[in-house]
N, C-alpha and C positions, 0 to 999 in steps of 0.2 A: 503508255510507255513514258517515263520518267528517266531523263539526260542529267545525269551529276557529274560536276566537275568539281575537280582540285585544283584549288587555287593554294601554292606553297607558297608560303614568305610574305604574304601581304597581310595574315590575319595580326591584329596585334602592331602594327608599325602605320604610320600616316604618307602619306603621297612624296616621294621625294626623297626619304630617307632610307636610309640601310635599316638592320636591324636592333645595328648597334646603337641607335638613334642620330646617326650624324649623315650629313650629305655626302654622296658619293663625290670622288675626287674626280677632277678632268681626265677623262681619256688621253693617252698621246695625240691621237688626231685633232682632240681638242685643243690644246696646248699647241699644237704645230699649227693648226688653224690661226688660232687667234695671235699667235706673235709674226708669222705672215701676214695678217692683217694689218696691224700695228706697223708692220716693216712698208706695206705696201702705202701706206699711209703717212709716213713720213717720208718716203722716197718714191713721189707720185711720179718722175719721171723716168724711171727704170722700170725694163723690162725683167723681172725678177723669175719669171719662166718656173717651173713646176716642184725642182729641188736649189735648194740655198746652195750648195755645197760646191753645184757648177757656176754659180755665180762667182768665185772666187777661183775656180778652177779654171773656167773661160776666159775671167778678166784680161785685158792689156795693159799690160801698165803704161803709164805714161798716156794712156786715151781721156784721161780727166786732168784739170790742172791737181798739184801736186798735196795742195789740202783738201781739196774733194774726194781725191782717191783715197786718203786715208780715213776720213770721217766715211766713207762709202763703205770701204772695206772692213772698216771698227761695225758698223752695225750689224753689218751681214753678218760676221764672225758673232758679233753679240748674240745675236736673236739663233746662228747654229748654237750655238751655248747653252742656251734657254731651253731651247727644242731639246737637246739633249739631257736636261736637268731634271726637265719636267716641268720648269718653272713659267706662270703665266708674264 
């Protein structure tokens, strides 16, 4: 007894690429990943918790002196920005 499979879309294209010859683009989750990353990494002392969006929704103002809250609150906004661009 002889088991054949079909294998679609790989014949013809090399590991890694589409078949249009180019690399696939980041996923959303990738992109949201890695700029959480980056975020968590330049503001290793916040607790930055699961969605960005309550970060800024939660915040108190006036709980950071008054240039840390704004360079705090410019990143988070930046990197929601990002996430929603698509951009790594």
């Amino acid at each position: 007894m002889t088991v054949r499979f079909r294998v679609r879309g790989l014949v013809g294209t090399r590991a890694g690429l589409t078949r249009a010859g180019r690399r696939p683009g980041p996923g959303p989750v990738d992109v949201a990943g890695q700029v959480c990353s980056e975020l968590a990494v330049d503001l290793p002392d916040e607790d930055l918790g699961e969605y960005l969006y309550d970060c800024i929704d939660l915040y108190r103002m006036g709980s950071k002196p008054r240039c840390e809250e704004v360079e705090y609150l410019g990143m988070v906004q930046d990197a929601i920005d990002r996430i929603e661009r698509g951009e790594q």
